[in-house]
N, CA, C and O of each residue as an XYZ file, in Angstrom:
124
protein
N       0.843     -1.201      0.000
C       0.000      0.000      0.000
C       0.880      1.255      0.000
O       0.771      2.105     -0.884
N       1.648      1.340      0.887
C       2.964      2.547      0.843
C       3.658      2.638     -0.481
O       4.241      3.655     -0.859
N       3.549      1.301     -1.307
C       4.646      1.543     -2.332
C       3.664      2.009     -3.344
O       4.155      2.725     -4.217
N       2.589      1.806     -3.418
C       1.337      2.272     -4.271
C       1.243      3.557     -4.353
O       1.275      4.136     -5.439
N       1.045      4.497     -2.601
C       0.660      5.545     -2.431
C       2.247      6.253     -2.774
O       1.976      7.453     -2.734
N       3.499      6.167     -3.036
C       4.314      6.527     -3.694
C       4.450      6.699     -5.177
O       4.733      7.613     -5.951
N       4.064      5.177     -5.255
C       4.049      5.522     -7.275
C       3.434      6.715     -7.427
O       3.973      7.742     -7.839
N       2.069      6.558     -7.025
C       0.968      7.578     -7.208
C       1.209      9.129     -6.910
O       0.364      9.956     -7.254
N       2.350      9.486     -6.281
C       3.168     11.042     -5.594
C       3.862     11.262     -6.252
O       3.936     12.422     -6.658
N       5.020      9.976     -6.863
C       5.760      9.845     -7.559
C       5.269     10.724     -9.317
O       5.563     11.767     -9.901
N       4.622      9.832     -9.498
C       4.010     10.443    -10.795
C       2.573     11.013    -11.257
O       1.878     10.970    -12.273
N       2.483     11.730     -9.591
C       2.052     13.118     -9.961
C       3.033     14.341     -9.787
O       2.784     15.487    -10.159
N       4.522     13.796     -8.982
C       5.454     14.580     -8.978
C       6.016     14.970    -10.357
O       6.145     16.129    -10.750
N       6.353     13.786    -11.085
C       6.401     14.132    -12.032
C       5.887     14.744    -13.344
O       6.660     15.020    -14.261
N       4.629     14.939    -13.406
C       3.501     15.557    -13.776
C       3.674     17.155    -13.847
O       3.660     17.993    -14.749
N       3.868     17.164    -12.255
C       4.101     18.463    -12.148
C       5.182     18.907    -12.211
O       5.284     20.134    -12.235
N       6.283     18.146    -12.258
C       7.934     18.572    -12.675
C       7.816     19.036    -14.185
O       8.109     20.127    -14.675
N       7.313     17.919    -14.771
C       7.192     18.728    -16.500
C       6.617     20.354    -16.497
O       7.176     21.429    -16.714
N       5.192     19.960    -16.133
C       4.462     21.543    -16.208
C       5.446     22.348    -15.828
O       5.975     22.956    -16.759
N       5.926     22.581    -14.611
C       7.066     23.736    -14.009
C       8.314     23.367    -14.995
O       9.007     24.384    -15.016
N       8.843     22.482    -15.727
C      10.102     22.568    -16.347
C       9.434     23.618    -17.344
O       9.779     24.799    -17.382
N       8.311     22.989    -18.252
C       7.859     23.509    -19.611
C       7.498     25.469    -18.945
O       7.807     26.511    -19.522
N       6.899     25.325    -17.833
C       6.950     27.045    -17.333
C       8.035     27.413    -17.518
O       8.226     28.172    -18.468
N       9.201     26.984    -16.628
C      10.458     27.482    -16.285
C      11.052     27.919    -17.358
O      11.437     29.084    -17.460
N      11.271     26.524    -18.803
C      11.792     27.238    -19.892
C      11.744     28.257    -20.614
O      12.682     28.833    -21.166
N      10.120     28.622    -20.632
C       9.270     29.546    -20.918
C       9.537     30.743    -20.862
O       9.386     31.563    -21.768
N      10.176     31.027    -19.220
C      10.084     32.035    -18.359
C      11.897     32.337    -18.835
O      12.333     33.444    -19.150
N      12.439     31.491    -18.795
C      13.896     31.993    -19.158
C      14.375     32.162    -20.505
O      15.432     32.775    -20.654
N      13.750     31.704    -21.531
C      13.151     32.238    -22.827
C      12.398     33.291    -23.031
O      12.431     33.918    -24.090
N      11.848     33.510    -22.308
C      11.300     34.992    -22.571
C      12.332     35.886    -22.014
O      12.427     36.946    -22.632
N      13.036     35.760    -21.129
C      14.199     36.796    -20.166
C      15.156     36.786    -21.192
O      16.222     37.385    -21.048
């Protein structure tokens, strides 16, 4: 169950690592 409720953090972490990379690039491309 712990290793479940990790995957599941895991790759919504990563989810949201893309979105903020794809922002981030964005943001230092525009600068």
């Amino acid at each position: 169950m712990r290793k479940a409720r990790s995957s599941e953090i895991l790759g919504l972490a990563k989810h949201s690592g893309h979105t903020v990379n794809q922002l981030g690039n964005g943001a230092t491309r525009r600068k």
